[in-house]
PDB file with one MODEL, atoms N, CA, C and O in Angstrom:
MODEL        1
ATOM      1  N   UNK A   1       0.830  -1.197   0.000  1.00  0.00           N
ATOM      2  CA  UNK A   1       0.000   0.000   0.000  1.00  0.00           C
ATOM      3  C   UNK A   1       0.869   1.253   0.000  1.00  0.00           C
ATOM      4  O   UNK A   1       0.414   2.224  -0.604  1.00  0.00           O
ATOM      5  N   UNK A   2       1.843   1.345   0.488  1.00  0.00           N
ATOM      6  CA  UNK A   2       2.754   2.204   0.578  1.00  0.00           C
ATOM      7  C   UNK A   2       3.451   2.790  -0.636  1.00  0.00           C
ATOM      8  O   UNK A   2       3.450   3.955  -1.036  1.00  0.00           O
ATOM      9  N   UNK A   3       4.124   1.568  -1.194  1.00  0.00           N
ATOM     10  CA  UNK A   3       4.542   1.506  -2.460  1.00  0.00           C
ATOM     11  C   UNK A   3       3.423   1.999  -3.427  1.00  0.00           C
ATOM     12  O   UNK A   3       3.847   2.546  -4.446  1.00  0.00           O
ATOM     13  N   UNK A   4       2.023   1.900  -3.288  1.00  0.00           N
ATOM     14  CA  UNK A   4       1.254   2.470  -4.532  1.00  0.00           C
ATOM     15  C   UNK A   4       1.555   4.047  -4.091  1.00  0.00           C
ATOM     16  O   UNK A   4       1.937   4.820  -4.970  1.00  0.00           O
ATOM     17  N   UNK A   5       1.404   4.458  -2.906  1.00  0.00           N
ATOM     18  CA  UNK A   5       1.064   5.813  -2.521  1.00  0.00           C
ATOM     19  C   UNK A   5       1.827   6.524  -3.178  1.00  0.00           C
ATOM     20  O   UNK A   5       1.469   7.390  -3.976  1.00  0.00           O
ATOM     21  N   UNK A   6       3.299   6.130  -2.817  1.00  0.00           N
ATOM     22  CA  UNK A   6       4.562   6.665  -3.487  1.00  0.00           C
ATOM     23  C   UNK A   6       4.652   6.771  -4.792  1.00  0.00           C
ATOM     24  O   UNK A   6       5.156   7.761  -5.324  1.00  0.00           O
ATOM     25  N   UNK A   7       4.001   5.399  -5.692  1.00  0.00           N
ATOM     26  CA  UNK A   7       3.897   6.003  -6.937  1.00  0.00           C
ATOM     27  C   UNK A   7       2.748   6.587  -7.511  1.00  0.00           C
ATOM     28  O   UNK A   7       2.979   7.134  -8.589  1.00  0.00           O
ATOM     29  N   UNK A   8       1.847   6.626  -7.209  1.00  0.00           N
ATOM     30  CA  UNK A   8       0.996   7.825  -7.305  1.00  0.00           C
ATOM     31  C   UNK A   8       1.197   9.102  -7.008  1.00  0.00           C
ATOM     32  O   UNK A   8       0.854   9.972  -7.808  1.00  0.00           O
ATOM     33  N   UNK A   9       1.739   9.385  -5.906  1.00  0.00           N
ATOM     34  CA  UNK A   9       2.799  10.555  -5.283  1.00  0.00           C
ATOM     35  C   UNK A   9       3.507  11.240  -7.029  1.00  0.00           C
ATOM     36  O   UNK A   9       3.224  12.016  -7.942  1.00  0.00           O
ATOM     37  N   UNK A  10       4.371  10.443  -6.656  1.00  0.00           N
ATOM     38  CA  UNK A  10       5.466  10.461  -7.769  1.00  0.00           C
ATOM     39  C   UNK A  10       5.101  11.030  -8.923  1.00  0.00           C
ATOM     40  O   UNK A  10       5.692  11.985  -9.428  1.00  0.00           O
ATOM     41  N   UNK A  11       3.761  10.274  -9.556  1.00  0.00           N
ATOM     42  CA  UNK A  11       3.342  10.592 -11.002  1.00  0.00           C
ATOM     43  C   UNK A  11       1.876  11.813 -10.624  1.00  0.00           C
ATOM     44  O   UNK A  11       1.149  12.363 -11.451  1.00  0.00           O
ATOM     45  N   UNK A  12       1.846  11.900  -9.462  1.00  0.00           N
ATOM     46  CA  UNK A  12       1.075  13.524  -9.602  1.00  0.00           C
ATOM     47  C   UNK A  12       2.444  14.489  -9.792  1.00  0.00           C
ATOM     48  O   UNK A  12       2.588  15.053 -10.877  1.00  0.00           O
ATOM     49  N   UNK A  13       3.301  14.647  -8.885  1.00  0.00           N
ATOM     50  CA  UNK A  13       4.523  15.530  -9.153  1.00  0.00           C
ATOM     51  C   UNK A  13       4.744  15.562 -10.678  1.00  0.00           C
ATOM     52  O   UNK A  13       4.924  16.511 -11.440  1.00  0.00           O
ATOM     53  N   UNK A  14       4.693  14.557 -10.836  1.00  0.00           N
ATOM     54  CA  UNK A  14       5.093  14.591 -12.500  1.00  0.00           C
ATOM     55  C   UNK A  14       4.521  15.873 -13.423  1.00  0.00           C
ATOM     56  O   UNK A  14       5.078  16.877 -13.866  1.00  0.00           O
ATOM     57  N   UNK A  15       2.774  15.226 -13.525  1.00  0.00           N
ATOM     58  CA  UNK A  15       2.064  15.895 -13.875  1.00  0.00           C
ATOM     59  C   UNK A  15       1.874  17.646 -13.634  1.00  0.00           C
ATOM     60  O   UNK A  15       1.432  18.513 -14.388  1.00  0.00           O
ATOM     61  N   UNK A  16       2.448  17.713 -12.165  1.00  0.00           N
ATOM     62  CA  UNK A  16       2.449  19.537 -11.369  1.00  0.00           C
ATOM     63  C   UNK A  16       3.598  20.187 -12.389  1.00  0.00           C
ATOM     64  O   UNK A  16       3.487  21.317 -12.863  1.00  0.00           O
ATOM     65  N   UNK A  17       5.184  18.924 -12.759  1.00  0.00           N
ATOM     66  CA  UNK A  17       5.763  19.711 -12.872  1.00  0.00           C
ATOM     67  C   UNK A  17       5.712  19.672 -14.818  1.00  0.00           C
ATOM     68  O   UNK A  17       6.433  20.320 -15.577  1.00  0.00           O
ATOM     69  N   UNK A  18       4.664  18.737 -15.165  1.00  0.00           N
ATOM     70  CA  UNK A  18       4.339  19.148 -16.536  1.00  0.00           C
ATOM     71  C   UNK A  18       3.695  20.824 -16.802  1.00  0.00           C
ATOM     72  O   UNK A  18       3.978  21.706 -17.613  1.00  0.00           O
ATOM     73  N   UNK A  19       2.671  20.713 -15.633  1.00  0.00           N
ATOM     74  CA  UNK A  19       1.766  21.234 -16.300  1.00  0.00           C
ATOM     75  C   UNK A  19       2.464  23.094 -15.696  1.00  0.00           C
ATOM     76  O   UNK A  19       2.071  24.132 -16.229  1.00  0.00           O
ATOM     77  N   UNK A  20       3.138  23.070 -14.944  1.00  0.00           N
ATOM     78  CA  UNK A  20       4.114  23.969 -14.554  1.00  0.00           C
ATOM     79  C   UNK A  20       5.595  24.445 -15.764  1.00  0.00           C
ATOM     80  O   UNK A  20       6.239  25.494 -15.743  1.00  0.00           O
ATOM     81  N   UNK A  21       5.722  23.550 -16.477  1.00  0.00           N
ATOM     82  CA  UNK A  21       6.698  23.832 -17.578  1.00  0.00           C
ATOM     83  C   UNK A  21       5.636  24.319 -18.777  1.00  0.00           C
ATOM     84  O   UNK A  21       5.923  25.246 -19.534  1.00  0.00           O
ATOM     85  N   UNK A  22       4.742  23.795 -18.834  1.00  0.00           N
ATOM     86  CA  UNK A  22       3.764  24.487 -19.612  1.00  0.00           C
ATOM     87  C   UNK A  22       3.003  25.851 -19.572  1.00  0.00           C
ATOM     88  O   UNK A  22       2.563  26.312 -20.624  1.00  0.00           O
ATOM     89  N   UNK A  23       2.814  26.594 -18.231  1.00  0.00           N
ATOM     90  CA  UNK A  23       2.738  27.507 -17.744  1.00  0.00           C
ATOM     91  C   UNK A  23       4.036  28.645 -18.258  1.00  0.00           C
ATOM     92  O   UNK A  23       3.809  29.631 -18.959  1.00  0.00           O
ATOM     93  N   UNK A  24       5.278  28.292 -17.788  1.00  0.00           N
ATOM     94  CA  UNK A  24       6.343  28.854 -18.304  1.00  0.00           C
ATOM     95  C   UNK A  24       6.525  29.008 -19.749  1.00  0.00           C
ATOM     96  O   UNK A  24       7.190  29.952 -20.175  1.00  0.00           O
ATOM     97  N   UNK A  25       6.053  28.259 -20.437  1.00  0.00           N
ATOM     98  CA  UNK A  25       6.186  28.010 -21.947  1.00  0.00           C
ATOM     99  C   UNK A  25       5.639  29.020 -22.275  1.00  0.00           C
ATOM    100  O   UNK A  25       6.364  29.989 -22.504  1.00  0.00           O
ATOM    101  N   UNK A  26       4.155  29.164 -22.417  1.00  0.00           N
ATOM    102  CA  UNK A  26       3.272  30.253 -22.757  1.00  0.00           C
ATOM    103  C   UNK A  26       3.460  31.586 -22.211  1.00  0.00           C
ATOM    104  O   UNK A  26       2.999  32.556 -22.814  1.00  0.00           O
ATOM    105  N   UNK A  27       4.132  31.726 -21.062  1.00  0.00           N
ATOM    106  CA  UNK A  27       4.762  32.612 -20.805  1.00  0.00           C
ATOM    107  C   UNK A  27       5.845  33.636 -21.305  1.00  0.00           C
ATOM    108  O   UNK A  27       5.802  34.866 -21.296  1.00  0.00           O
ATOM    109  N   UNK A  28       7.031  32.603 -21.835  1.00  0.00           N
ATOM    110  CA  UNK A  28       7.701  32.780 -22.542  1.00  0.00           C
ATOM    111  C   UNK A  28       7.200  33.182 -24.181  1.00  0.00           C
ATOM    112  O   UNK A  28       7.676  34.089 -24.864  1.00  0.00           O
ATOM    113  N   UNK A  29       6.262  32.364 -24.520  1.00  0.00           N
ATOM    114  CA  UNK A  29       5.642  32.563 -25.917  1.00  0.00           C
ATOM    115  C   UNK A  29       5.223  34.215 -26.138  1.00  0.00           C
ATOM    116  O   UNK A  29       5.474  35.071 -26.986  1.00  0.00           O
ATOM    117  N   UNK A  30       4.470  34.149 -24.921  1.00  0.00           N
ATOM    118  CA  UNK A  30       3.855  35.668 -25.243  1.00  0.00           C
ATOM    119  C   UNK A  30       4.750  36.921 -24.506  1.00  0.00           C
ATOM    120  O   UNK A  30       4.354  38.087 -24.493  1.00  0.00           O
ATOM    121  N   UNK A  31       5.961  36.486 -23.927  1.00  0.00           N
ATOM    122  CA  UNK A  31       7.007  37.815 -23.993  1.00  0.00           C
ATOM    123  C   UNK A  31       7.263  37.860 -25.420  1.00  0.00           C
ATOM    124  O   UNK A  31       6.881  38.839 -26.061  1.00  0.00           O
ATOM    125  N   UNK A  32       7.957  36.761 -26.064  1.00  0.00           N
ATOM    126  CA  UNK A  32       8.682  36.610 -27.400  1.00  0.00           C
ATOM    127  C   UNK A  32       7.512  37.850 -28.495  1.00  0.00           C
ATOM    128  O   UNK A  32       7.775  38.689 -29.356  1.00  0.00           O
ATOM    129  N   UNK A  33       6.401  37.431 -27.955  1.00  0.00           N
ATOM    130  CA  UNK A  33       5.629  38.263 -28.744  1.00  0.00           C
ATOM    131  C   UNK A  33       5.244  39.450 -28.757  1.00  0.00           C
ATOM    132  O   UNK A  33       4.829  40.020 -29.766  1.00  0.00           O
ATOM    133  N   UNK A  34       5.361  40.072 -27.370  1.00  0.00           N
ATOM    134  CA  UNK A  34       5.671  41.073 -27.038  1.00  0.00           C
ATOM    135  C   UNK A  34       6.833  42.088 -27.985  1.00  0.00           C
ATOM    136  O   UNK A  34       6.712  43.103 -28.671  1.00  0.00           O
ATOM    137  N   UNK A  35       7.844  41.299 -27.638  1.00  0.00           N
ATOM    138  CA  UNK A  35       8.980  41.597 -27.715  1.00  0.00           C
ATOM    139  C   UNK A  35       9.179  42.258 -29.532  1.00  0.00           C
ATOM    140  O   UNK A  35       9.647  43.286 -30.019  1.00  0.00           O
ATOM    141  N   UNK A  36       8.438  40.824 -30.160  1.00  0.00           N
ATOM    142  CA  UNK A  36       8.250  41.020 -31.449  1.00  0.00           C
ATOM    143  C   UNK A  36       7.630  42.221 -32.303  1.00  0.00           C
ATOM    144  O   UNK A  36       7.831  42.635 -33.445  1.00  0.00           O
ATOM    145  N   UNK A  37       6.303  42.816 -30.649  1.00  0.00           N
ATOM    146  CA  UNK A  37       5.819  43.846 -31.513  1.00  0.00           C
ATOM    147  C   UNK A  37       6.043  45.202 -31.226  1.00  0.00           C
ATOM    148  O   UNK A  37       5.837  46.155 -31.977  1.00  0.00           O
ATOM    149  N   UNK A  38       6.451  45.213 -30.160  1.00  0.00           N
ATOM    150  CA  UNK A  38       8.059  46.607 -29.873  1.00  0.00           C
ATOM    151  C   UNK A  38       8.717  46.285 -31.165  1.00  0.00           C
ATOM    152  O   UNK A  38       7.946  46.639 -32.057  1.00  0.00           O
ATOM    153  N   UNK A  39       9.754  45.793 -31.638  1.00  0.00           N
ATOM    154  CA  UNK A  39      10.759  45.500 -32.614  1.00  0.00           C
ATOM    155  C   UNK A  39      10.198  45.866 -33.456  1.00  0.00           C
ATOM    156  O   UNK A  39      10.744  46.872 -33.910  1.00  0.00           O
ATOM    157  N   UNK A  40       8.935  45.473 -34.214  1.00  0.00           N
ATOM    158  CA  UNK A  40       8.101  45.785 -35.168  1.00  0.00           C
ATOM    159  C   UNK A  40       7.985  47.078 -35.511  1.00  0.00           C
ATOM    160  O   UNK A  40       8.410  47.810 -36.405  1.00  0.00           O
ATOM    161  N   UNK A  41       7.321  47.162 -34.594  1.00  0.00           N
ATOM    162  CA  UNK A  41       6.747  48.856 -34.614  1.00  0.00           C
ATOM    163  C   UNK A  41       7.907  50.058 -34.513  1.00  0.00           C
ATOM    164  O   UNK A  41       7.621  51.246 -34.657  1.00  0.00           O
ATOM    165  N   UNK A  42       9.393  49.525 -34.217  1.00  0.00           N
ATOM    166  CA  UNK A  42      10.238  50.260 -34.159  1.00  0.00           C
ATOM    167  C   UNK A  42      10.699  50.392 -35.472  1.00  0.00           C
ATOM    168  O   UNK A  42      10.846  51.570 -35.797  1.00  0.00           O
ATOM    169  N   UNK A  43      10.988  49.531 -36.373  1.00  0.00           N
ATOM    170  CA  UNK A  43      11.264  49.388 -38.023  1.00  0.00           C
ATOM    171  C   UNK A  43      10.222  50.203 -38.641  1.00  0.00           C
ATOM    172  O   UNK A  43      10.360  51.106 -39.466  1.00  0.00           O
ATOM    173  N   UNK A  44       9.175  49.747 -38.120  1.00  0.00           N
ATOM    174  CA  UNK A  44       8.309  50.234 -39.344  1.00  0.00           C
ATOM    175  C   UNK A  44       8.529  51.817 -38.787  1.00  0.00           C
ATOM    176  O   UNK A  44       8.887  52.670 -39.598  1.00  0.00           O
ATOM    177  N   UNK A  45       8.340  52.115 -37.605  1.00  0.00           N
ATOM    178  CA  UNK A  45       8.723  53.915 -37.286  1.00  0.00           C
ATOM    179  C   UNK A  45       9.775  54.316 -38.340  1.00  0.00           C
ATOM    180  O   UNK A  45       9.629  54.960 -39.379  1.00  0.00           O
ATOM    181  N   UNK A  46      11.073  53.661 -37.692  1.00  0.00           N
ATOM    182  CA  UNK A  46      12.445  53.862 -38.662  1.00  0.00           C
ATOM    183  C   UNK A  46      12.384  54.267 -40.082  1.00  0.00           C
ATOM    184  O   UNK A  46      13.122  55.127 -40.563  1.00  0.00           O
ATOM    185  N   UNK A  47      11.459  53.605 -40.749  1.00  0.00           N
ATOM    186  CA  UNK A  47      11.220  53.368 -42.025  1.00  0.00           C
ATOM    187  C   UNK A  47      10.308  54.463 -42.832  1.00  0.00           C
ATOM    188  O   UNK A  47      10.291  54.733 -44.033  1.00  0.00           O
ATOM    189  N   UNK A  48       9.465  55.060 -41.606  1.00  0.00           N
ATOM    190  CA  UNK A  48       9.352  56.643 -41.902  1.00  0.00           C
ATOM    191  C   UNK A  48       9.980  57.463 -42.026  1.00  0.00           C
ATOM    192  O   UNK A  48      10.115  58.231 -42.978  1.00  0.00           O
ATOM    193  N   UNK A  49      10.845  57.374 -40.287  1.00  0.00           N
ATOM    194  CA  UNK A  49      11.183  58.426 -39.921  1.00  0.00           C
ATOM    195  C   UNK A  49      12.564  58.440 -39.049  1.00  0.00           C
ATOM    196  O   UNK A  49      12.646  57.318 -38.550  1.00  0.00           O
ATOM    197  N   UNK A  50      13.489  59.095 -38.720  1.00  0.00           N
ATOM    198  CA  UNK A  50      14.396  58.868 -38.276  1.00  0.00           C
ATOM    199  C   UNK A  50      14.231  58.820 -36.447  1.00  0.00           C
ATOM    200  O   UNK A  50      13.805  59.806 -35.847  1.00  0.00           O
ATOM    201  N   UNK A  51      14.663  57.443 -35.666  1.00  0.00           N
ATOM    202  CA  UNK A  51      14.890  57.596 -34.175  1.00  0.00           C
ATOM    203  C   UNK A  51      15.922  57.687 -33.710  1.00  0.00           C
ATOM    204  O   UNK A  51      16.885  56.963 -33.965  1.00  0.00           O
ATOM    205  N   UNK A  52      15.872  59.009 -32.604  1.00  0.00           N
ATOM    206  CA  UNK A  52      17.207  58.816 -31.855  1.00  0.00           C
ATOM    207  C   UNK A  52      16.750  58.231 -30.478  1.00  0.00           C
ATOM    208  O   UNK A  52      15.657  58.265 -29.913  1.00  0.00           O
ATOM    209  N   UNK A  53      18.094  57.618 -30.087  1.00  0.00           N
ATOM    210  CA  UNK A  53      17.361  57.260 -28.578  1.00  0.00           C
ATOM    211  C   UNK A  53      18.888  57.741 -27.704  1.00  0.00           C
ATOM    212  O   UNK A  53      20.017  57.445 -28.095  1.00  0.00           O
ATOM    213  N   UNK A  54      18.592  58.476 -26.555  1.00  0.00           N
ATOM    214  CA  UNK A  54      19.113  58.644 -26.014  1.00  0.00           C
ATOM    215  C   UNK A  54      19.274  57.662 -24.657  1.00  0.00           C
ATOM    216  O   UNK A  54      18.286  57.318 -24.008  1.00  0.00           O
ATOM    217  N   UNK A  55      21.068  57.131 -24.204  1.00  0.00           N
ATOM    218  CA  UNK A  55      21.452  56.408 -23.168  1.00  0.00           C
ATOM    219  C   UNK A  55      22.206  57.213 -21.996  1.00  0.00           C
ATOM    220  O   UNK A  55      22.941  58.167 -22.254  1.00  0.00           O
ATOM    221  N   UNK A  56      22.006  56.830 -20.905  1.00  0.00           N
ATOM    222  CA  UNK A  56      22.719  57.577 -20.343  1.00  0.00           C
ATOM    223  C   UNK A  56      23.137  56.586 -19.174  1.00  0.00           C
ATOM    224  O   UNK A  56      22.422  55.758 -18.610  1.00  0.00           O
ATOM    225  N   UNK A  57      24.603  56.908 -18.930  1.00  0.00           N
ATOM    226  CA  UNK A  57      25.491  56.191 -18.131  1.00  0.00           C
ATOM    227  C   UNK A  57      25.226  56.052 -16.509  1.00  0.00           C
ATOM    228  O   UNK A  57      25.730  57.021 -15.941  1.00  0.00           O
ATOM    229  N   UNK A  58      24.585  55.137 -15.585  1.00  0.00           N
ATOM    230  CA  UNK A  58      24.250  55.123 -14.811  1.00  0.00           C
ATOM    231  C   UNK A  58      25.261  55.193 -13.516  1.00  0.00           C
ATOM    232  O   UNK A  58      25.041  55.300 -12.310  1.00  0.00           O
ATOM    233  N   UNK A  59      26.633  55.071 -14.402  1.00  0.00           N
ATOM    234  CA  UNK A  59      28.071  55.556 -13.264  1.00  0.00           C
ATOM    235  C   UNK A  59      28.489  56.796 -13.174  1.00  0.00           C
ATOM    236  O   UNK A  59      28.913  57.324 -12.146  1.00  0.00           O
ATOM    237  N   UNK A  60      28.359  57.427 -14.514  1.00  0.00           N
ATOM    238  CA  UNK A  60      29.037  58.709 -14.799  1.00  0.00           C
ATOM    239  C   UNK A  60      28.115  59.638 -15.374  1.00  0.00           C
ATOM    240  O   UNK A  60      28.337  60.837 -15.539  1.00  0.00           O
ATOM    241  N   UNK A  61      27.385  59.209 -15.580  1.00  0.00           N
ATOM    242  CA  UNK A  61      25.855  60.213 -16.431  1.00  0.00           C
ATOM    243  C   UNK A  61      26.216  60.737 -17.768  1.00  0.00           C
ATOM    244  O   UNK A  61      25.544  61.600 -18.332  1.00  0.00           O
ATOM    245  N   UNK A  62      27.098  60.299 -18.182  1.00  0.00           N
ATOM    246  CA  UNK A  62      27.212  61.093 -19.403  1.00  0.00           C
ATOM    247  C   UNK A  62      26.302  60.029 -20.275  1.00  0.00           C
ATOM    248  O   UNK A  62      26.219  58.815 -20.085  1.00  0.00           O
ATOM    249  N   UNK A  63      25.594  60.882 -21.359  1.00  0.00           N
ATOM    250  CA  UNK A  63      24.597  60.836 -22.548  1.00  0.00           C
ATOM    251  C   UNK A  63      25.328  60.402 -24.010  1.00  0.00           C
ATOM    252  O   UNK A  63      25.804  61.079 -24.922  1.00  0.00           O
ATOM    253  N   UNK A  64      25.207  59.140 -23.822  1.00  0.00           N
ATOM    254  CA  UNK A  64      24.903  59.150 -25.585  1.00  0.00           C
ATOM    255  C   UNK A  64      23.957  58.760 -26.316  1.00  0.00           C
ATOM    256  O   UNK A  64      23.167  57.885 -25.961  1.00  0.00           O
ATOM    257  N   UNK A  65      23.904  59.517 -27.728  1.00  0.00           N
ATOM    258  CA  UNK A  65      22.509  60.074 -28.700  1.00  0.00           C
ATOM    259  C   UNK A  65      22.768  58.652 -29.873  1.00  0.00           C
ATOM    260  O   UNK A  65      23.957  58.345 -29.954  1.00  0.00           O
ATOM    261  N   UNK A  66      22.114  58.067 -30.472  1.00  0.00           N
ATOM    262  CA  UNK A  66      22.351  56.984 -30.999  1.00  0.00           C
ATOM    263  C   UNK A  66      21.391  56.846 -32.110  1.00  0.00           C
ATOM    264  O   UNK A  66      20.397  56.194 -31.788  1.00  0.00           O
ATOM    265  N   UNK A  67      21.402  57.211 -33.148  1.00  0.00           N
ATOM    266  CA  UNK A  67      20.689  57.888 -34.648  1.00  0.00           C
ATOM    267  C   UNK A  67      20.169  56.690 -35.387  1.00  0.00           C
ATOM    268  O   UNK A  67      20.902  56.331 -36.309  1.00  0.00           O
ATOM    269  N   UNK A  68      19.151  56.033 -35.215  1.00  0.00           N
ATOM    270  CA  UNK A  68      19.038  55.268 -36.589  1.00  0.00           C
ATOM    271  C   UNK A  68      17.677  55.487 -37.570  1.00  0.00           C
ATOM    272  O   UNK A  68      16.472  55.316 -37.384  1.00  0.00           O
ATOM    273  N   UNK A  69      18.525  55.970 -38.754  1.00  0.00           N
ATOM    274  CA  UNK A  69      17.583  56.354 -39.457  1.00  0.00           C
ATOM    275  C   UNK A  69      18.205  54.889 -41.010  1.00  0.00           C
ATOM    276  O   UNK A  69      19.267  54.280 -41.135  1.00  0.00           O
ATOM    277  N   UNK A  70      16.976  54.876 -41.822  1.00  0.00           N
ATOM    278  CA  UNK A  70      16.890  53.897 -43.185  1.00  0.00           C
ATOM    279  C   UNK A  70      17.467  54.482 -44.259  1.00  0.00           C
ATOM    280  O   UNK A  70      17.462  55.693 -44.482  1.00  0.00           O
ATOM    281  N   UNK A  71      18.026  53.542 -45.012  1.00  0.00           N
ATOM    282  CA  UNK A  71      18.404  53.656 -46.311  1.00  0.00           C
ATOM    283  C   UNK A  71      17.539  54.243 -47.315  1.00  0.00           C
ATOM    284  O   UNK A  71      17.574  55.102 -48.195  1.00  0.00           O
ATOM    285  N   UNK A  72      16.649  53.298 -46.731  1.00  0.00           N
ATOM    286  CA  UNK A  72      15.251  53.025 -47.947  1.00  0.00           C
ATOM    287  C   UNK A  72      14.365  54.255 -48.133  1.00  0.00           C
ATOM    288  O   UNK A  72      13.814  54.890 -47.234  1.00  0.00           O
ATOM    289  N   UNK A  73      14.316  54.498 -49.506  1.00  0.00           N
ATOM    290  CA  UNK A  73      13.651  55.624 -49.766  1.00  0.00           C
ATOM    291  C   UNK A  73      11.656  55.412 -50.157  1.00  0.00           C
ATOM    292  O   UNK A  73      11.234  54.989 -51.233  1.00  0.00           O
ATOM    293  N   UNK A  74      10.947  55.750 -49.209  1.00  0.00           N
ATOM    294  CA  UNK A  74       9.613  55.311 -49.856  1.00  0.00           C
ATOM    295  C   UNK A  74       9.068  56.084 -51.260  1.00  0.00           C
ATOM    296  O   UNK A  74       9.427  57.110 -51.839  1.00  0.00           O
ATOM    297  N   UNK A  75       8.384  55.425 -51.424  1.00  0.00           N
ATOM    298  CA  UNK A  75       8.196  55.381 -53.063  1.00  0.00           C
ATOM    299  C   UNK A  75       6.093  56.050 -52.653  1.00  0.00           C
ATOM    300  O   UNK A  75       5.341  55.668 -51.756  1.00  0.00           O
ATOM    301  N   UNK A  76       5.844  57.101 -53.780  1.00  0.00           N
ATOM    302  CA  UNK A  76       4.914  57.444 -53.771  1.00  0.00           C
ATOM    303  C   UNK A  76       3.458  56.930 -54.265  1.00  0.00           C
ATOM    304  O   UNK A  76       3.436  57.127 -55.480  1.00  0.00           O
ATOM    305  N   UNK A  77       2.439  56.453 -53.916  1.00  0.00           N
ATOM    306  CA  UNK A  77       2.053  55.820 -54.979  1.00  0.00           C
ATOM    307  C   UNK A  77       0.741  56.520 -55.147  1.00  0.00           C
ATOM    308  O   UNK A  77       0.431  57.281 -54.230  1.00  0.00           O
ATOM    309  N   UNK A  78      -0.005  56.412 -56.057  1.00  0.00           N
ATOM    310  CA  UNK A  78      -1.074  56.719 -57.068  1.00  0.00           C
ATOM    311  C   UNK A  78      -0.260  57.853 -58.127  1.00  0.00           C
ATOM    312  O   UNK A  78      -0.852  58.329 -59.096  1.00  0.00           O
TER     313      UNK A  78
ENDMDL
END
């Protein structure tokens, strides 16, 4: 009787720590996606228009300005 307990024991843990890696998963899924639509929306800005972003040194405070603007020239249409 003991021996079943333990493995029943055993294979609920299992299951907690399935369904717990699965939790994390989707978690992870929808930062990634997050993440994806910051990035996104930063190109497609870029791709208008030029961003600077300013950093600043959290030892010494000094500022640097960091320019990225596109190659790509948009094209007019009608």
């Amino acid at each position: 009787m003991v021996m079943e307990e333990k493995a029943a024991s055993r294979k609920r843990s299992g299951i907690v720590d399935q369904e717990q890696l699965k939790k994390r998963l989707e978690m992870l899924d929808k930062r990634l996606d997050n993440i994806d639509s910051v990035v996104t929306a930063l190109v497609e800005r870029v791709m208008r228009q030029p961003v600077t972003i300013e950093v600043s040194c959290p030892k010494c405070g000094n500022v640097v300005q960091i320019s990225v603007t596109s190659n790509v020239k948009s094209g007019s249409k009608g």
